[in-house]
C-alpha positions as CSV (number, residue, x, y, z in Angstrom):
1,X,17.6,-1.1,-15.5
2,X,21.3,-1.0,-15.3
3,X,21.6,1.1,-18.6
4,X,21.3,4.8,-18.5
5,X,22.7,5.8,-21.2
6,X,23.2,9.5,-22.6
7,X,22.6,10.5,-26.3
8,X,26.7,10.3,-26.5
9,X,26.7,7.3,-25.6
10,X,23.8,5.9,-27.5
11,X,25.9,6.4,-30.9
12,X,26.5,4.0,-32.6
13,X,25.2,1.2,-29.9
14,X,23.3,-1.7,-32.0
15,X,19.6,-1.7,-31.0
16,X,16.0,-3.1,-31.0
17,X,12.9,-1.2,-30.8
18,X,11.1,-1.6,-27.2
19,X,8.0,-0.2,-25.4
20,X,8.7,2.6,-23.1
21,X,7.0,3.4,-19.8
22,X,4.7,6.0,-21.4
23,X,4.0,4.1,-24.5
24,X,6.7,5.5,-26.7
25,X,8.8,3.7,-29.0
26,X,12.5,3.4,-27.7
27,X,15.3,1.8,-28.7
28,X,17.1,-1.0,-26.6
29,X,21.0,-1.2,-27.2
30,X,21.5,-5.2,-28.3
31,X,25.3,-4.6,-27.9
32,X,27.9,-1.9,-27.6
33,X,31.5,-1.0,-28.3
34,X,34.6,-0.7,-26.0
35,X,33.8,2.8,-24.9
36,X,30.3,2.6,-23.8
37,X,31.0,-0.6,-22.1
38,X,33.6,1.2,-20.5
39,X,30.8,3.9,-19.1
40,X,28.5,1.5,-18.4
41,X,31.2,-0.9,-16.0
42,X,33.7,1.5,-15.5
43,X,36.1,-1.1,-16.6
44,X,38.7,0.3,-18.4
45,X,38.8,-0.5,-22.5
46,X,42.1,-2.1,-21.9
47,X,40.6,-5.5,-19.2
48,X,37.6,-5.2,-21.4
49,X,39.8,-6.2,-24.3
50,X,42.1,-8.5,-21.7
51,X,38.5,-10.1,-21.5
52,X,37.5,-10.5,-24.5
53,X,41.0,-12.1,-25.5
54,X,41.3,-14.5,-23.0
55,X,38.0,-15.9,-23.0
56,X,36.2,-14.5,-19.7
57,X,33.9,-11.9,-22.0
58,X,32.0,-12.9,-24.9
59,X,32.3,-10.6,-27.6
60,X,31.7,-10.3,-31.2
61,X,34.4,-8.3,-33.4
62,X,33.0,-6.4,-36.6
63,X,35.8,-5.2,-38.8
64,X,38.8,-3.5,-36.1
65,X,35.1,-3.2,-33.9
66,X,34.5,-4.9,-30.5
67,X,31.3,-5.1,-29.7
68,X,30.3,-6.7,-26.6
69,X,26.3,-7.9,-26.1
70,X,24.3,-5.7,-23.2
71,X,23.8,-9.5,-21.6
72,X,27.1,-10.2,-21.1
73,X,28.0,-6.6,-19.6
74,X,25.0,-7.1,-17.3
75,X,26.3,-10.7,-16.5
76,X,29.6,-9.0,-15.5
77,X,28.4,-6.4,-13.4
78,X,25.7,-8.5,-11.8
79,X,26.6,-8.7,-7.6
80,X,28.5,-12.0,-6.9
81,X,28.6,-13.0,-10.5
82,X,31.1,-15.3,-12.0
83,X,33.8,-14.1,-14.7
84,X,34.3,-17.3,-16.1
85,X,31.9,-18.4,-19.6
């Protein structure tokens, strides 16, 4: 899976419950904010937000809050895939 993501980033990432490979209950980010999509793309918070602005990144905003769905980040990073939505 293309998310590996440490307990500090983990905070404060919007999520659904999900079966884990042993069995265990774990909890699937739905979305994040700028700075964990920053760790998981290492694109920097500034072209996420040029993104998001001009159209290429869907995002949802939540108060001052970006928070950009786990789909659309893996849509970005995915080899050969297209920017435009």
């Amino acid at each position: 899976m293309l998310l590996a993501m440490s307990d500090k980033t983990k905070k404060g990432v919007d999520s659904v419950p999900s079966q884990g490979a042993k069995g265990k209950n774990e909890m699937t980010p739905l979305s994040v904010g700028l700075e964990q999509a920053q760790e998981i793309t290492g694109i920097s918070k500034h072209t996420l937000r040029r993104m998001v602005k001009n159209g290429t990144l869907r995002a949802a905003r939540i108060g001052s809050r970006i928070v950009i769905p786990i789909a659309e980040l893996e849509r970005l990073t995915r080899p050969g895939a297209k920017t435009e939505v």
